[in-house]
C-alpha positions as CSV (number, residue, x, y, z in Angstrom):
1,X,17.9,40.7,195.3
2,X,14.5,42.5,194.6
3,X,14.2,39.4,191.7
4,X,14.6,37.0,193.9
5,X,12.5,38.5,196.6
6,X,9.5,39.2,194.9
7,X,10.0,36.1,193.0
8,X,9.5,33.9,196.7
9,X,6.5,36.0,197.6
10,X,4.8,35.4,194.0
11,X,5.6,31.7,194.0
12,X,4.6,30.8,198.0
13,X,1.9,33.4,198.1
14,X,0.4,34.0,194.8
15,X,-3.3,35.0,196.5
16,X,-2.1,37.4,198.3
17,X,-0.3,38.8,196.1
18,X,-3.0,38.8,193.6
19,X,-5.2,40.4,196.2
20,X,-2.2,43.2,196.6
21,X,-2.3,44.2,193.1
22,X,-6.0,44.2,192.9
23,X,-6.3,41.3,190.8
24,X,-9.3,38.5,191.0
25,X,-7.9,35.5,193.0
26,X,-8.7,32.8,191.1
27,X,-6.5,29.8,189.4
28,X,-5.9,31.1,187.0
29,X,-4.3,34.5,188.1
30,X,-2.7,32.2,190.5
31,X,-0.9,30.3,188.3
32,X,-0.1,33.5,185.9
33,X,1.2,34.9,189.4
34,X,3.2,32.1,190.2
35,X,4.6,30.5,186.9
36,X,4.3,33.9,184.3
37,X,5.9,36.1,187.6
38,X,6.9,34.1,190.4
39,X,9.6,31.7,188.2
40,X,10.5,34.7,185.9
41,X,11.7,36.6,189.1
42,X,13.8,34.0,190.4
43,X,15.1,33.0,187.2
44,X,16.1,36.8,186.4
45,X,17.7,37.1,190.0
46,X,19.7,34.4,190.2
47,X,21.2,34.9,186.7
48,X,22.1,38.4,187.8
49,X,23.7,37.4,191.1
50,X,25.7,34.7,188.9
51,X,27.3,37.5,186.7
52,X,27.6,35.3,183.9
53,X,25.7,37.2,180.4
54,X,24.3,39.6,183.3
55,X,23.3,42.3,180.9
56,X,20.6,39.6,178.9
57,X,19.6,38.9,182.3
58,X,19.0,42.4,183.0
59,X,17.0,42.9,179.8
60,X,14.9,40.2,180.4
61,X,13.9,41.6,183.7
62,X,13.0,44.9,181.6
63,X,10.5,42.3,179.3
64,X,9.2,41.0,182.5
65,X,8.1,44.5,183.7
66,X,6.8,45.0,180.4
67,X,4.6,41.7,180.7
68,X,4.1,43.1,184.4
69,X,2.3,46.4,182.9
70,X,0.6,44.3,180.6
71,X,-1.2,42.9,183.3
72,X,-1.9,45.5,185.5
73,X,-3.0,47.3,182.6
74,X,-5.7,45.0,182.0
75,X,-7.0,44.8,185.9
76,X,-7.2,48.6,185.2
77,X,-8.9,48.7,182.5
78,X,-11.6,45.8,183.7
79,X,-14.7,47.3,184.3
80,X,-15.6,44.3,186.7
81,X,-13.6,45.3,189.3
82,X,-14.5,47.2,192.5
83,X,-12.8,51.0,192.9
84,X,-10.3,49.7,195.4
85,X,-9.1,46.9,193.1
86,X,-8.0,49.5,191.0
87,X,-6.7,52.0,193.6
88,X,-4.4,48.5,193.8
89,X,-3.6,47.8,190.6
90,X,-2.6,51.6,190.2
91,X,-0.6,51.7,192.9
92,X,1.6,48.2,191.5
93,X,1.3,50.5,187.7
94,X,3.5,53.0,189.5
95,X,6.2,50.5,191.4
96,X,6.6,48.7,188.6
97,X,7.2,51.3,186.1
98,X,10.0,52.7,188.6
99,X,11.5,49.7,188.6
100,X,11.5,49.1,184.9
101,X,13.4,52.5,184.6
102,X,15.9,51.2,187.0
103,X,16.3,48.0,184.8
104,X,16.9,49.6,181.9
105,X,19.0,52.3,183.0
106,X,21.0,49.1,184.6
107,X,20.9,46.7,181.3
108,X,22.0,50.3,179.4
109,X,25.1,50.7,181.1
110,X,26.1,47.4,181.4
111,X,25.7,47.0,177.4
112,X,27.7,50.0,176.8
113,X,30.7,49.2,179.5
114,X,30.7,46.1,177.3
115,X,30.9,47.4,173.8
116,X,33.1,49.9,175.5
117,X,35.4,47.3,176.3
118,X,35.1,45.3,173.3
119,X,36.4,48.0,171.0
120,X,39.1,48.5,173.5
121,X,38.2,51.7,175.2
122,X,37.7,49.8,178.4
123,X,40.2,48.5,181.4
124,X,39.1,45.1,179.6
125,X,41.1,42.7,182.8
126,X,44.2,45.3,182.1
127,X,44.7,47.4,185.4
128,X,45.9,50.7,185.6
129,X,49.7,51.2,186.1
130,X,50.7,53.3,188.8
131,X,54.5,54.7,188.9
132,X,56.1,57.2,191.4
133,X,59.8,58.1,191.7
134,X,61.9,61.2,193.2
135,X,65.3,62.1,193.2
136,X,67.2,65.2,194.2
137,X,69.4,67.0,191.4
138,X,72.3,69.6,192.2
139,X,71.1,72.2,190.1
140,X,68.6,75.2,190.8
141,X,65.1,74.8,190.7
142,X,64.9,77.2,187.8
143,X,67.3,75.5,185.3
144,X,65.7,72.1,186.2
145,X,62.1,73.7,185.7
146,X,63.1,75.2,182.6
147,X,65.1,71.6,181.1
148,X,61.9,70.0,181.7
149,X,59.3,72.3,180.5
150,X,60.6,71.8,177.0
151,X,58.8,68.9,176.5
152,X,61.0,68.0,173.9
153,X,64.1,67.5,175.9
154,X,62.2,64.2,177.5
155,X,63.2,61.6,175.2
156,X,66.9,62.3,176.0
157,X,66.2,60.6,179.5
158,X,62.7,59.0,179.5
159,X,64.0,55.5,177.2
160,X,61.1,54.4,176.2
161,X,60.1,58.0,174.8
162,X,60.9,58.1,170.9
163,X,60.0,61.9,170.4
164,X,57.7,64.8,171.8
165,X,56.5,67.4,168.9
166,X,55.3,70.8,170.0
167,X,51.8,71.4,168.3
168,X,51.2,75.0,170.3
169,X,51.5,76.2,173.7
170,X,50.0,73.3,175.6
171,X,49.6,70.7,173.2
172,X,52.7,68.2,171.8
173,X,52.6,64.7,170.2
174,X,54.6,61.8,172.0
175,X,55.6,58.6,170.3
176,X,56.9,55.8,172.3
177,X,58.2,52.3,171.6
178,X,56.5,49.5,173.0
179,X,56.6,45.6,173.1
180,X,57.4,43.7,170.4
181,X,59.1,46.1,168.1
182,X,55.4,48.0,168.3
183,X,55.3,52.1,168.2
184,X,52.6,54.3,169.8
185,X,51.5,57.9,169.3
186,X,49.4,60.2,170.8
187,X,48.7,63.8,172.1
188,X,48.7,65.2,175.3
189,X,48.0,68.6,176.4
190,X,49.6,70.8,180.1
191,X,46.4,71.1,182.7
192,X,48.3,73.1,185.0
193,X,51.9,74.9,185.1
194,X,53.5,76.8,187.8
195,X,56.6,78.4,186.5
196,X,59.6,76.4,188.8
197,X,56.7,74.4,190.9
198,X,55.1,71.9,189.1
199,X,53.8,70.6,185.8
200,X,50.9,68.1,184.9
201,X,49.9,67.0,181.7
202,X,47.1,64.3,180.3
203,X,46.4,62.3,177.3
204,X,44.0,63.7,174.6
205,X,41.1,62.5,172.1
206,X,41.4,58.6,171.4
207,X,44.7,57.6,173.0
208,X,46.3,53.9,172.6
209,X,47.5,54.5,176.1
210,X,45.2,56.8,178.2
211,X,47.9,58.4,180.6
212,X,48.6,61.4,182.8
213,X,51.6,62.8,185.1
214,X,52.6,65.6,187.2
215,X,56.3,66.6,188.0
216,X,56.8,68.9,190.9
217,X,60.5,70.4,191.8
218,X,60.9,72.0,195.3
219,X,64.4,73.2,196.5
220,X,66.3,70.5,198.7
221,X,67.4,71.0,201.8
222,X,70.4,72.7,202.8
223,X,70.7,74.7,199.5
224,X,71.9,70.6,197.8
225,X,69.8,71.3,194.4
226,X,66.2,70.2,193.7
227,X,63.9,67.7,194.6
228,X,61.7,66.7,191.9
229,X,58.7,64.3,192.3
230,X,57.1,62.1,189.3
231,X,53.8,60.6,189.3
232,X,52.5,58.7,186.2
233,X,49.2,57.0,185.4
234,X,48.5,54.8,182.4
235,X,45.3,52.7,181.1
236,X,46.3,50.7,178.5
237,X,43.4,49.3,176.4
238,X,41.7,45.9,176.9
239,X,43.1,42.9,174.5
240,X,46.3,41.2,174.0
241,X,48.0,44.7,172.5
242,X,46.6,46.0,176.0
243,X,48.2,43.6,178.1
244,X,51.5,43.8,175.9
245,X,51.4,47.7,176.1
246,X,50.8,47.4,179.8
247,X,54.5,46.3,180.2
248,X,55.6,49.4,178.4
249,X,57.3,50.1,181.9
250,X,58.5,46.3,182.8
251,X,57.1,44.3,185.6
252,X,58.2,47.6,188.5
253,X,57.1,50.3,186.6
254,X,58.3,52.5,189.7
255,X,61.6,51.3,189.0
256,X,61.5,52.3,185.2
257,X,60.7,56.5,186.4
258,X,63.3,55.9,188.7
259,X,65.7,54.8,186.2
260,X,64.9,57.8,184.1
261,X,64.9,60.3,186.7
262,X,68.6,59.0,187.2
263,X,69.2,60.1,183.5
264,X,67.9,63.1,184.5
265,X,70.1,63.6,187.0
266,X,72.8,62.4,184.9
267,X,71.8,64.9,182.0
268,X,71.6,67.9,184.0
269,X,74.6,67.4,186.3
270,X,77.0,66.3,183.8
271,X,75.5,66.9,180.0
272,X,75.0,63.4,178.9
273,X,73.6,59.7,179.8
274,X,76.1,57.4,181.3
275,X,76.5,53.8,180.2
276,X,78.4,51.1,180.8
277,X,80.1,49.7,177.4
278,X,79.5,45.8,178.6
279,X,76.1,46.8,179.3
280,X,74.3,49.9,177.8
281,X,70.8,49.8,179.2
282,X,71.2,47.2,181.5
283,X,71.5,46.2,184.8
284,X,74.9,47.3,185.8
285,X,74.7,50.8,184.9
286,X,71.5,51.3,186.9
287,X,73.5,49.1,190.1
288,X,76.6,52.1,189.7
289,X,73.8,55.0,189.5
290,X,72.0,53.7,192.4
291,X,75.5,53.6,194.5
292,X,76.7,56.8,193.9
293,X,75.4,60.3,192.3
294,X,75.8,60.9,188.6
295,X,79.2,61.4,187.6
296,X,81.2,59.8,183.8
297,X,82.5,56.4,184.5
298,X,86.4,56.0,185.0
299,X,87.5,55.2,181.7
C-alpha cells in the first residue's frame, strides 16, 4: 500500500514532490520523479498485492530505495543547493532508509519461509492435524498412569505405532507406519509429568512428522475408574510424502485416538485387543466397541 501510494503522488505530482525532497524542479527531475520513481512504485505495489513471485517484488522495492538514496545522496552532496534544500533531502535520507530496512527485513523472511518450505520444513499447503479423544477406563488412576507412562507399552494399542525405544529418562524413539507401505522414525522427549495427572511429550531435532500430545487421567465420577483425555498435534512436511503422511490418521483423525483409546480400554480392562475374526481392524469391531464396554467377544 505505501508502493502504491507514493507511487500516485510521484506520478500526478512529481514537482511537488521534487520540491519535498529538496530537489531542483526541473524536467528533468520531473521525469526521473515520475518514470525512475513514480512507475517503479506502482509496479512494486501492485506485484506485492498480487502475491504471485512476491518476495522478487519485494527485493526490487529494496533496489528501488537503493536507487532512491542514490538520489538523495546526490541533492546532498550538491553544493548548489540552498541549506533548506538539504534539511529536505536529509529528512527523505532518513524515511527512506527506514523503509529500506523494513523491505529487506520483509523480502528476508519471505525468501527463507520459502526455502523453508521447499526443503520441506514448512506447512507447504499441508495443514496441521488436530485429534482429541476421551474415554473412561475401570481401573485406578494409578495403574492407568503407570501402563501409560512406559512409553513402550503404546504400540500394543496405538496401531499405527510400530515401536517406542527408551533412550533415557525423558527421551524415546517412535517408529510408525505410514501410507503406502512407508515407515517413519523419530525422537520425542516428556516436557512435563505429573505422577497419575498428566503427561505431554513433543517431537525433537529434524522430525518427518513434527508432533506433540498430552494425556491427562482424572478419577471418574462415582469411584467408575478413570477418565483419561488425549490431545495430539501433527505437522507433516510440505510435498507429496507430506500430504500422504498427513493421512497417517485417515480422513477423522479424532476417530483414529478414539479407536485406540478403545484398545486401551480393552488392554487394561481385560489384558488383550479384541477383534473380530471376519474383520480384524475393521469396521465392525470398532461398531461392537462403540456399543458396549470392552469385554472378549462370545466365541
Amino acid at each position: 500500500m505505501f508502493s502504491l501510494g507514493l507511487g500516485t503522488a510521484q506520478l500526478v505530482a512529481p514537482g511537488e514532490m521534487n520540491r519535498l525532497v529538496g530537489a531542483d524542479d526541473d524536467p528533468r527531475n520531473r521525469r526521473i520523479q515520475r518514470w525512475a520513481g513514480g512507475a517503479r512504485e506502482l509496479a512494486a505495489g501492485v506485484g506485492i498485492e498480487a502475491r504471485y513471485r512476491t518476495t522478487g517484488w519485494l527485493w526490487a522495492r529494496v533496489a528501488g530505495d537503493v536507487l532512491d538514496l542514490t538520489l538523495l545522496g546526490a541533492v546532498l552532496a550538491d553544493p548548489r543547493h540552498r541549506p533548506e534544500q538539504r534539511r529536505r533531502a536529509a529528512a527523505a535520507t532518513a524515511a527512506v532508509l527506514g523503509v529500506t530496512a523494513a523491505d529487506v527485513r520483509a523480502a528476508l523472511q519471505l525468501q527463507h519461509a520459502g526455502e523453508h518450505a521447499a526443503n520441506g520444513h514448512g506447512g507447504g499447503g499441508v495443514k496441521e492435524i488436530e485429534a482429541k479423544a476421551e474415554i473412561t477406563i475401570h481401573r485406578p488412576v494409578a495403574e492407568v498412569f503407570a501402563f501409560w507412562n512406559d512409553l513402550e507399552n503404546l504400540p500394543r494399542f496405538m496401531r499405527h505405532l510400530q515401536s517406542v525405544t527408551r533412550l533415557g529418562a525423558d527421551r524415546s524413539r517412535w517408529r510408525a507406519k505410514a501410507p503406502a507401505g512407508m515407515e517413519i522414525e523419530w525422537e520425542a522427549e516428556v516436557t512435563a509429568r505429573e505422577i497419575d495427572e498428566y503427561i505431554s511429550w513433543r517431537s525433537v531435532g529434524g522430525a518427518t512428522v513434527q508432533n506433540s500430545g498430552s494425556v491427562r487421567f482424572t478419577p471418574a465420577p462415582g469411584d467408575r475408574g478413570t477418565e483419561v483425555r488425549v490431545h495430539l498435534h501433527y505437522r507433516p512436511p510440505a510435498g507429496k510424502i507430506g500430504a500422504a503422511l498427513a493421512k497417517l490418521f485417515g480422513e477423522e483423525p479424532g476417530q483414529q485416538v478414539r479407536d485406540d483409546l478403545r484398545r486401551f480400554k480393552q488392554v487394561l480392562e481385560t489384558g488383550e485387543v479384541v477383534r473380530s475374526e471376519a474383520d480384524p481392524e475393521g469396521t465392525r469391531t470398532r461398531r461392537l466397541l462403540a456399543q458396549r464396554p470392552a469385554q472378549p467377544l462370545p466365541r
